[in-house]
C-alpha positions, -999 to 999 in steps of 0.1 A, spaced: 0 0 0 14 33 -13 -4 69 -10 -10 84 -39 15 114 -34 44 93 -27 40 71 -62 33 109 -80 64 121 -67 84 90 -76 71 92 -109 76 128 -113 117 125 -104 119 98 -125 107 115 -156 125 144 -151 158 123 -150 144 110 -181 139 143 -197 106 147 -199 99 185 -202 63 187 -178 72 159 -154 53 167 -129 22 172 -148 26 141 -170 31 123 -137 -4 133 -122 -23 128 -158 -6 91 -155 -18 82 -121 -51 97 -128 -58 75 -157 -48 43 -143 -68 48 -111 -96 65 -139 -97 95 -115 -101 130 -125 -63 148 -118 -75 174 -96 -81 142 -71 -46 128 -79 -32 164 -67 -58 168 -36 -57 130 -21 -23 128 -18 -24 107 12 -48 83 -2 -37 41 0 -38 25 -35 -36 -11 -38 -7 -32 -48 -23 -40 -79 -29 -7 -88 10 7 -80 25 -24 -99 1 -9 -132 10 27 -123 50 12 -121 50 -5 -152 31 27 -172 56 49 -151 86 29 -170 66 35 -204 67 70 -199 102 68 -191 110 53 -221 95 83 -239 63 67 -252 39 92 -260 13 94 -226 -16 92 -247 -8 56 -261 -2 48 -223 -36 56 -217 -53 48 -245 -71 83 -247 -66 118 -249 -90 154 -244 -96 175 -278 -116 204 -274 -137 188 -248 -139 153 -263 -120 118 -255 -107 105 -284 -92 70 -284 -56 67 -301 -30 44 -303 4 27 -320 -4 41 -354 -20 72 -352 -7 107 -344 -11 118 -312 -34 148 -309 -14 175 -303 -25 209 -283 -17 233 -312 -44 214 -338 -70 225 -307 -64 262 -332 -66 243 -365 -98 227 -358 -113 266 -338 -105 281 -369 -122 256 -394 -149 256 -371 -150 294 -371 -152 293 -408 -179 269 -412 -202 290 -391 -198 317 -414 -207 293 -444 -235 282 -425 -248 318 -417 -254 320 -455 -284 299 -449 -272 266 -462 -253 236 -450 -218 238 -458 -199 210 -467 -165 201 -448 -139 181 -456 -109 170 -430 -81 162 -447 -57 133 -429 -79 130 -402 -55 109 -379 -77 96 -353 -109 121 -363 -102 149 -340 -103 177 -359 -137 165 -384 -157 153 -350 -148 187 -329 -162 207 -366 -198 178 -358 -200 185 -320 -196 229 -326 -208 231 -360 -235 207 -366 -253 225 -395 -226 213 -413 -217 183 -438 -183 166 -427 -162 146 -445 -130 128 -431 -101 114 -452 -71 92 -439 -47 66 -460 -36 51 -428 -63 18 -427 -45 16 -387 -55 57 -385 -90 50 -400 -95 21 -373 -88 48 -341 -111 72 -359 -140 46 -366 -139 38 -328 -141 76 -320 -167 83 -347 -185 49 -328 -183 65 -294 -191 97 -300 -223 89 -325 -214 120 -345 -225 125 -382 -187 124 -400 -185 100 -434 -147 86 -432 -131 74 -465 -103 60 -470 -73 73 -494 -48 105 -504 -55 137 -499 -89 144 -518 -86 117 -544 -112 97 -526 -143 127 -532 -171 116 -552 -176 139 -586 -203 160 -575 -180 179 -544 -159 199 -573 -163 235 -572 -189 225 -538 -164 225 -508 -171 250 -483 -141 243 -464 -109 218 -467 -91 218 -433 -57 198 -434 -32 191 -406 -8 172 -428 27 161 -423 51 186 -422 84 179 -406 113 181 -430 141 151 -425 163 167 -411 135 182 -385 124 146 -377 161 132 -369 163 165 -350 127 153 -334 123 146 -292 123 108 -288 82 103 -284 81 109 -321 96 78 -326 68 60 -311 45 76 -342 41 69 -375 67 84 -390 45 88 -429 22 108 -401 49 137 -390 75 134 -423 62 154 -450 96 148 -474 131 165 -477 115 200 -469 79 192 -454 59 215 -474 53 185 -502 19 177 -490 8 211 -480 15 223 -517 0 191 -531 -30 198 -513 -33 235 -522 -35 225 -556 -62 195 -553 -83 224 -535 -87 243 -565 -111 217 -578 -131 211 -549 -136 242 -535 -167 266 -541 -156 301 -553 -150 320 -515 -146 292 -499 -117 282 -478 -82 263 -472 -72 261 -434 -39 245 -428 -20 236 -399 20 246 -409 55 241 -390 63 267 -372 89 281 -397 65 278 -428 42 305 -431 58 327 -457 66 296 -480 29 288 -477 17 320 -478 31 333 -511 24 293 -530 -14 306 -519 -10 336 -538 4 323 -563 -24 297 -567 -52 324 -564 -60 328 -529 -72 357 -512 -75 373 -475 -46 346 -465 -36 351 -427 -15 335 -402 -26 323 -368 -2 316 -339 -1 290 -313 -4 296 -276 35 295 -276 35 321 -301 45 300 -333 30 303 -364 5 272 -368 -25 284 -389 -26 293 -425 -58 301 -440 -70 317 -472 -105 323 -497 -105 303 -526 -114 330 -558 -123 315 -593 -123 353 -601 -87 362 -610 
């Protein structure tokens, strides 16, 4: 028998002799989902017995983390926007910063909708469906559409789209090649967070990376290839004013930026992060040039 503020504290000295940036922190989000607590009760019932079953899980998740492997495929789970989403070996871990990717496609697709129809929404690599199901729970006049290549990817989001009963239609394949016909020139909004790491960003990467897929975080030898692949596809599928949100490394606005204009894009802006990186670009699509 073990309080619960001795096994956090072992756990937090351990990851931070591991490395671990937020060790504290990841060790109270740790001990709160084995025993399937909320943290604040991790933090407040310190002195709190737990069971020699439940230390020798919390031990042998403790040595995960150590390790480096990514929490969220410790626990299974991870909060986006207010949801659980499952995720796992396989998928991209949700990452904070897409928690702006998604506000600002769902910002846009309230504007579409305040034009009196139902807009139509398409999430483009949807990992594990975080981004296309947060756009169904705050915008649900809208139409969503979810694409992933990963068949492991599209198995974490079919669970999430299962739990949360949300009205997203996942298909499988590259960028927009899977759309049926009848979307070109119809897309009120394409939202992407794509790969984007370089090579030489990803050998540069923290060790969790390695624990992801790396065709999910490697976007080739400069990581812009399937950002500028995807600006082009959008010409066909978007509606005249409609819009391109992407989620972009933090040193690729300008490159991004000017390959917008270049394509025919208007009112293009940049959105930072909460660490003040850029994260967001987003433009209007104009057939009007």
């Amino acid at each position: 028998m073990k309080p619960i503020g001795d096994v956090v504290d072992a756990a937090s000295e351990r990851f931070a002799r591991a490395g671990i940036d937020t060790p504290r922190v990841d060790a109270e989000w740790l001990v709160a989902g084995i025993l399937g607590v909320p943290r604040a009760q991790v933090i407040t019932a310190r002195a709190q017995a737990m069971t020699i079953e439940q230390v020798a899980e919390i031990e042998e998740a403790i040595e995960r983390r150590a390790r480096r492997e990514p929490l969220a495929y410790i626990l299974g789970e991870t909060c986006f926007r207010g949801l659980w989403f499952r995720v796992g070996p396989g998928c991209l871990v949700p990452r904070p910063e897409t928690e702006l990717t998604a506000e600002r496609a769902i910002h846009r697709a309230h504007e579409a909708s305040a034009h009196g129809n139902r807009p139509t929404i398409i999430d483009v690599g949807t990992g594990c469906g975080t981004i296309a199901l947060s756009v169904a729970a705050e915008a649900p006049e809208c139409r969503v559409y979810a694409v992933e290549s990963s068949a492991v990817a599209r198995g974490w989001a079919l669970r999430n789209l299962a739990a949360t009963g949300l009205p997203v239609t996942l298909l499988p394949g590259e960028l927009l090649s899977p759309l049926h016909p009848a979307l070109g020139a119809n897309c009120d909004l394409i939202v992407a967070n794509l790969p984007y790491l370089s090579e030489d960003e990803y050998d540069e990467a923290p060790p969790e990376l390695r624990f992801e897929p790396r065709e999910a975080l490697v976007g080739g030898p400069t990581g812009l290839e399937p950002i500028v692949d995807l600006i082009e596809q959008s010409e066909h599928w978007l509606a005249h004013a409609g819009w391109l949100v992407l989620e972009i490394g933090e040193t690729q606005a300008d490159d991004v930026t000017r390959f917008m204009q270049a394509r025919g894009f208007r009112e293009i802006s940049v959105s930072k992060d909460l660490a003040g990186r850029d994260r967001v670009v987003e433009g209007r699509w104009t057939t009007l040039l």
